[in-house]
PASE-65693 format. One line per 4 residues: number of its first residue (from 1); for each residue x, z, y of C-alpha. Coordinates in steps of 0.02 Angstrom, whole numbers, plus 32768, in hexadecimal, padded with zeros to 4 digits. Layout:
N
NUM> X/Z/Y | ...
This chain:
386
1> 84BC/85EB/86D4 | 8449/8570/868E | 83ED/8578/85D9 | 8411/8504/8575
5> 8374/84A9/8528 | 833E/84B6/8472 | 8352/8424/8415 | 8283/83DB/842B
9> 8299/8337/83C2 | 828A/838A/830A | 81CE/83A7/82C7 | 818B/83DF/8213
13> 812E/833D/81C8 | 80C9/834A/811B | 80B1/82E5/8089 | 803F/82E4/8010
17> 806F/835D/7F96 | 8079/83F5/801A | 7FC8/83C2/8056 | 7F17/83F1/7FFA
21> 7E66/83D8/802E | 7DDE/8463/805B | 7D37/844D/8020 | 7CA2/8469/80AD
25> 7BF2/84B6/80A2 | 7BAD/8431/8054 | 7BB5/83BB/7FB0 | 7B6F/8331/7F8A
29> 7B44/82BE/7EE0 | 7BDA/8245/7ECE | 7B5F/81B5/7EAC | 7B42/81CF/7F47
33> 7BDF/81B8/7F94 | 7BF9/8108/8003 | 7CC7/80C3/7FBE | 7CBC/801B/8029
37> 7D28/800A/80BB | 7D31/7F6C/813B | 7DE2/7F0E/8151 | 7D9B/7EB4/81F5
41> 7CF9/7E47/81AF | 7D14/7E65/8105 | 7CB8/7EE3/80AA | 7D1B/7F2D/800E
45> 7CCA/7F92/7F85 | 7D51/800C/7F73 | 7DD6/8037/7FEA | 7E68/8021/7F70
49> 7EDA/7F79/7F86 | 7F62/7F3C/7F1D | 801C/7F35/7F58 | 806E/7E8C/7F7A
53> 80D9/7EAE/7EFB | 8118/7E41/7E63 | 8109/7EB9/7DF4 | 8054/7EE4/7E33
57> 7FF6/7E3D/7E6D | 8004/7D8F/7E10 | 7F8B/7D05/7E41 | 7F31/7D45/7D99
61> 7F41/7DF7/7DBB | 7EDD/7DE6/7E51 | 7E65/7D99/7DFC | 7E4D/7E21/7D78
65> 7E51/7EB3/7E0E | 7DC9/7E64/7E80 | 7D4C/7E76/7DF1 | 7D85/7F36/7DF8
69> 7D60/7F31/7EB5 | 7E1E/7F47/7ED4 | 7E66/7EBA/7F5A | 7F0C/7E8C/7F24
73> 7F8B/7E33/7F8F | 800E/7DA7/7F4B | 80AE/7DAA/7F9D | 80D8/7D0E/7FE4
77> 8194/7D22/7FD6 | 818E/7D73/7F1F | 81B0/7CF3/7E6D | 810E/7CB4/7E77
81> 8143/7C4C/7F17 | 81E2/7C19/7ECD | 81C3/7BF9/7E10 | 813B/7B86/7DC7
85> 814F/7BF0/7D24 | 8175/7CA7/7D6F | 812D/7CF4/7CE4 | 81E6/7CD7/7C8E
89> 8232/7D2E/7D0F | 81CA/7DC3/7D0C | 81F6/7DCB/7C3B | 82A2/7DBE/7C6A
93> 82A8/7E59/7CEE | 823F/7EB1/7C7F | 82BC/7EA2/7BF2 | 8349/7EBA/7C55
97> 83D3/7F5B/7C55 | 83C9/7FCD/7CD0 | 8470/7FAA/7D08 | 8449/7EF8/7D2D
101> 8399/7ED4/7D65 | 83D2/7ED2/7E2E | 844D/7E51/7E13 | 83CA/7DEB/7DA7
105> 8344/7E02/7E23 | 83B4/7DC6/7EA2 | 83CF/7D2B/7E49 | 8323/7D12/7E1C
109> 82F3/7D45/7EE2 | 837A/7CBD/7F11 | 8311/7C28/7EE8 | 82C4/7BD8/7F6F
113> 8215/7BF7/7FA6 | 818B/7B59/7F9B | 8119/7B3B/8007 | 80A5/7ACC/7F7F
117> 80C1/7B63/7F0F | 806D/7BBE/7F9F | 7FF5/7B5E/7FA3 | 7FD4/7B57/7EE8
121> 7FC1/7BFF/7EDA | 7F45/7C1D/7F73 | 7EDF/7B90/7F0C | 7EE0/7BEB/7E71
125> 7EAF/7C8B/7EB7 | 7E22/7C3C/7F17 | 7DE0/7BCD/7E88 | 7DB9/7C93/7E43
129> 7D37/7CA3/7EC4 | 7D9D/7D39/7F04 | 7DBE/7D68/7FAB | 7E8D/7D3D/7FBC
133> 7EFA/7D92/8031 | 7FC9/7D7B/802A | 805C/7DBE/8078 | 80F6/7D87/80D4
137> 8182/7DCE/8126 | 817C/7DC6/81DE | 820A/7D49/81E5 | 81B2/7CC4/8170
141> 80FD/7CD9/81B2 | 8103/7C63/8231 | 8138/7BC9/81D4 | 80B5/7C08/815D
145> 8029/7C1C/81BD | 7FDE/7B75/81C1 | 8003/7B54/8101 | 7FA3/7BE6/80BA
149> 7F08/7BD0/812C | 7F05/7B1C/80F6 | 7F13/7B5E/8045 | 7E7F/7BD0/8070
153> 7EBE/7C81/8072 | 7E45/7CFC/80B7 | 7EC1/7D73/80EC | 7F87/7D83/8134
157> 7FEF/7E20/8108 | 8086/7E23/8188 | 80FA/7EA9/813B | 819F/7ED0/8148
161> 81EC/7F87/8122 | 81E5/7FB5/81E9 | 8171/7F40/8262 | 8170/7F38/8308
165> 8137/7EEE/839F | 81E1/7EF2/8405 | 8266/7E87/839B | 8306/7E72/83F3
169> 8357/7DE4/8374 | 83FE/7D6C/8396 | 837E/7CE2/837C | 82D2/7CC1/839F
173> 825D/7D5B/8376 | 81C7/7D4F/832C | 813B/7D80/83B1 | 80BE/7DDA/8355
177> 8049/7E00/83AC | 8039/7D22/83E0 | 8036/7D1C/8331 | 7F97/7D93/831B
181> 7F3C/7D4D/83AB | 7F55/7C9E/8376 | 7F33/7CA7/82BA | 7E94/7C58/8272
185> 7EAB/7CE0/81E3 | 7E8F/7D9C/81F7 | 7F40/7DDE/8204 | 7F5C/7E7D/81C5
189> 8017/7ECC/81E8 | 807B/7F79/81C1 | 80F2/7FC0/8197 | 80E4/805E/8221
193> 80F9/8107/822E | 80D3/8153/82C7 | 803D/8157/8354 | 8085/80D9/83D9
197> 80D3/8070/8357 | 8026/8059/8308 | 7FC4/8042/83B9 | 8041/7FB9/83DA
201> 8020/7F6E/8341 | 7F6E/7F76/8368 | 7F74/7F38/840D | 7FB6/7E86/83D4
205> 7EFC/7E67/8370 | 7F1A/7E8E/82C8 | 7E8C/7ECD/825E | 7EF1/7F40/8204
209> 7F97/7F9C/8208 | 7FFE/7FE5/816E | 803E/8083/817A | 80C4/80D5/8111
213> 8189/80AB/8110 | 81ED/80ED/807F | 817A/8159/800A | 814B/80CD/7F8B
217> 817C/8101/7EBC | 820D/8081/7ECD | 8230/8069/7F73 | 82EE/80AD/7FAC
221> 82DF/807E/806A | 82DC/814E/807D | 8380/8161/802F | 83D5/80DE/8065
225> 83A4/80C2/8121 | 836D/816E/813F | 82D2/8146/817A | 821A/8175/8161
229> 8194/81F8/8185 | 8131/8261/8106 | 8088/8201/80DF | 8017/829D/810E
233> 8057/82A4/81BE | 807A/81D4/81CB | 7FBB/81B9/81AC | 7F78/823C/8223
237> 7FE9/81FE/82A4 | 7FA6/8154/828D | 7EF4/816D/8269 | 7F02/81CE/831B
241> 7F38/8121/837F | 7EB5/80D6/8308 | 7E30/814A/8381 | 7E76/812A/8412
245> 7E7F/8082/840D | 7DD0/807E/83DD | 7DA7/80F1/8461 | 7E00/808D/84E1
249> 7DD9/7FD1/84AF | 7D29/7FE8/8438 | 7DA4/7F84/83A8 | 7DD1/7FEB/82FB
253> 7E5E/7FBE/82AA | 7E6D/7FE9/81F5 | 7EE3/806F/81BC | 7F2C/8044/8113
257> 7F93/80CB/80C1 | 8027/8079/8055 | 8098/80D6/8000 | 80B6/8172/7FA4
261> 8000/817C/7F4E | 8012/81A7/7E91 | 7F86/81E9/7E5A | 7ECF/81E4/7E94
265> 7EDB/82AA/7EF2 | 7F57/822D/7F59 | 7EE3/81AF/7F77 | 7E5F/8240/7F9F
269> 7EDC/828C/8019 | 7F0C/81F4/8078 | 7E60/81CC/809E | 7E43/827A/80D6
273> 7EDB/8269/815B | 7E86/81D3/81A2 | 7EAC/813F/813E | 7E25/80C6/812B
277> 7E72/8088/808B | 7EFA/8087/8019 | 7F87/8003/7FF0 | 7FCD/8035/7F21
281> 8045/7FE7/7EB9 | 807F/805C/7E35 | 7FD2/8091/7E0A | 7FB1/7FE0/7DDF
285> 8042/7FA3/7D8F | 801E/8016/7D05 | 7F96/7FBB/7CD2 | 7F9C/7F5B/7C2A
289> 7F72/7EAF/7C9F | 7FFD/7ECD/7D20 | 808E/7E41/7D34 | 8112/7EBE/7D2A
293> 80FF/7EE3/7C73 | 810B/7FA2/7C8E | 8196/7F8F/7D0A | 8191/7F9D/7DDD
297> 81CE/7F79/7E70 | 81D5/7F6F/7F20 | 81E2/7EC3/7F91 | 8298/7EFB/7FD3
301> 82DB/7F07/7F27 | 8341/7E6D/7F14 | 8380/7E58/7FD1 | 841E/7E1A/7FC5
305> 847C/7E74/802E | 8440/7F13/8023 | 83AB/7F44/7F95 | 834A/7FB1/7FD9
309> 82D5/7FE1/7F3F | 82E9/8001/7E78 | 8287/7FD8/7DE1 | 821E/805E/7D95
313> 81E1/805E/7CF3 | 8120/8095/7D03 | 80EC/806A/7C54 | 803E/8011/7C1B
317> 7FBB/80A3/7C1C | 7F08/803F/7C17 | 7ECF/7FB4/7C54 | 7E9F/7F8F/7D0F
321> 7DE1/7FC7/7CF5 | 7E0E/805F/7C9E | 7E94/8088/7D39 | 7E0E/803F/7DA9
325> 7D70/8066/7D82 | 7D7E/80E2/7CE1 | 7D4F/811D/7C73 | 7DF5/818C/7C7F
329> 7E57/81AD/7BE2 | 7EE1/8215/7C44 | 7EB7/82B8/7CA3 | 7F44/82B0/7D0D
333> 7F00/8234/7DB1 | 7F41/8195/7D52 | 7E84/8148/7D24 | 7DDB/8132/7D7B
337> 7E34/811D/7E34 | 7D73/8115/7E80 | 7D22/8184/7E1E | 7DA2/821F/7E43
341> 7D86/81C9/7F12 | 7CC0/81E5/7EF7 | 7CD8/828F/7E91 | 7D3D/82CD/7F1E
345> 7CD3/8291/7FB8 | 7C54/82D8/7F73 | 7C92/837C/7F41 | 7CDE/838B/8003
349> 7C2A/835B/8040 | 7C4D/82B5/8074 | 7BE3/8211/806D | 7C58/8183/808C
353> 7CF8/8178/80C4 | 7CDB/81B4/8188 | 7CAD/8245/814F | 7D47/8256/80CE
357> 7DAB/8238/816A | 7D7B/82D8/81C9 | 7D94/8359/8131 | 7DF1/83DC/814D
361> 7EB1/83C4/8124 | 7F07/846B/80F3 | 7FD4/847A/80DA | 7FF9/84C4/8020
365> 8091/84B8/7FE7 | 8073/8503/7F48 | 7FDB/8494/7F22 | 8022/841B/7E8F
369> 8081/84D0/7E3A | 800B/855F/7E53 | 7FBE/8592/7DB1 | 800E/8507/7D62
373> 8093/8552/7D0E | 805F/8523/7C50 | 8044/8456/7C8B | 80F5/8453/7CDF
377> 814E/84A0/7C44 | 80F3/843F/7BC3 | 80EB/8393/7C3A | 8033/8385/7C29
381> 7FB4/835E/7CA9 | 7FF8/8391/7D58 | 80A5/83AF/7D13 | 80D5/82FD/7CF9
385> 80AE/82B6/7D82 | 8134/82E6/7E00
């Protein structure tokens, strides 16, 4: 008689609130600790960008960010692309019912996109003096391509909720990798999950990859298509292609965690599993700057056919330098973003980021409850933010 075999494709995949981080022998002065990270020749001064979100980046937004070190990314499909006066828009999803704000969103979303708009707004950022990156969905980035580099972006975002390089499409599919290979702009393009998703994503020449499908505060993909992978385990699995592929070709790709990340012990934790930095949104749209007006959410919101995201009401807690930079008003991982990176590098013995990356990860489930028990019933510090 023959054995049957054990069912081998089920495994036990983390996120980050069952994960903690062990401190080593050493310590070291968080002045001292290096935050930059390199998304291909660019040199950032923190490793924290800003979600090409509506409710996160506005041609202004970015603006206001950059001189916190943050990098934030417009989204070339969002209102700012289809309305000359978006800011209207925004006041009217802010003020609408919760009971109504898809339908309105998908009216707004309706609206053509315009390629001078596009164009406008790429000026406006770059009259700041700022370095300007955008995002489109995979379908739309080739007919924008030569429009945004003649507009002078510095930077392409190719996102969609799943990327790949292996499109099987009724019409003609969009070759990504040609795309990568042939763009005058750094292209940078996510979202993955997995180890040979992201080395095929590295293999067509991008400079960076996005990793993360499903976790983000108002994203829904999770329970509606049922798909996604824990952000602990998604990162490590990536960052390890990341290796090889530098082992293999000499070329490092930048790991960019996006999604899930709350509070700065999340940012602290992703960079530990091997991200090189971190993509936020509802961190940022709580700031007092943010277009959202206290409100988020994600790109896949208003899809017609099938929504795919909710709004979230975040609230305005500070403004961006006080969520940025500090000093922090909250205790709870909300404010001072870098200075809660340095505090913990430097407390775990690490100097810059490559160093943050090989701390040791422990699982602990218990880690956002143990000894907690008076913040959780009273909703203060650690207990609100779950």
């Amino acid at each position: 008689m023959t054995t049957p075999q054990r069912n081998d494709k089920l495994r036990r995949t983390y996120g980050f609130d069952e994960i903690s981080l062990s401190p080593s022998l050493k310590t070291i002065d968080p002045s001292l600790c290096d935050i930059s990270f390199k998304l291909g020749e660019y040199k950032l001064p923190t490793p924290i960008l800003a979600s090409a979100m509506d409710s996160v980046v506005s041609p202004m937004s970015a603006g206001l960010m950059a001189k916190q070190g943050v990098l934030g990314v417009l989204n070339l499909q969002g209102l700012w692309s289809r309305y000359k006066d978006a800011t209207a828009r925004l006041e009217e999803i802010a003020a609408s019912q919760d009971d109504r704000f898809v339908a309105l969103m998908q009216k707004f979303y309706s609206e053509p996109v315009k390629e001078d708009l596009i164009a406008k707004r790429i000026s406006e950022m770059k009259e700041a003096g700022d370095l300007v990156a955008v995002s489109s969905v995979p379908q739309e980035a080739l007919k924008l391509q030569n429009i945004i580099k003649e507009a002078g972006a510095d930077l392409f975002f190719i996102q969609s909720t799943v990327t790949s390089t292996q499109h099987i499409s009724a019409e003609q599919a969009l070759d990504i990798s040609k795309l990568c290979k042939e763009s005058s702009i750094p292209v940078v393009v996510g979202n993955c999950a997995s180890y040979e998703v992201a080395l095929n994503l590295m293999e067509t020449g991008a400079i960076g990859i996005l990793v993360g499908i499903g976790p983000g505060a108002a994203c829904t993909s999770r329970g509606v298509l049922g798909i996604g992978i824990p952000m602990a385990t998604c990162i490590m699995d990536c960052a390890d292609a990341r290796d090889h592929y530098l082992e293999k070709t000499g070329r490092k790709v930048t790991i960019i965690a996006d999604g899930g990340i709350v509070t700065s012990g999340d940012i602290c934790k992703a960079l530990a599993c091997g991200a090189d930095g971190v993509m936020i949104g509802s961190p940022l749209a709580r700031a007092e700057e943010a277009p959202g007006r206290g409100f988020h959410w994600g790109m896949a919101t208003p899809s017609p056919t099938l929504p795919r995201g909710t709004r979230i009401k975040v609230g305005s807690i500070g403004s961006y330098q006080e969520i940025i930079q500090g000093p922090a008003k909250l205790d709870n991982g909300f404010h001072n973003l870098t200075g809660a990176i340095k505090t913990s590098m430097g407390t775990l013995g690490a100097r810059n980021i490559a160093e943050m990356q090989k701390t040791e990860v422990v699982i602990a489930p218990s880690i956002l409850t143990e000894g907690k028990v008076y913040q959780h019933a009273q909703h203060l510090g650690m207990g609100g933010l779950r």
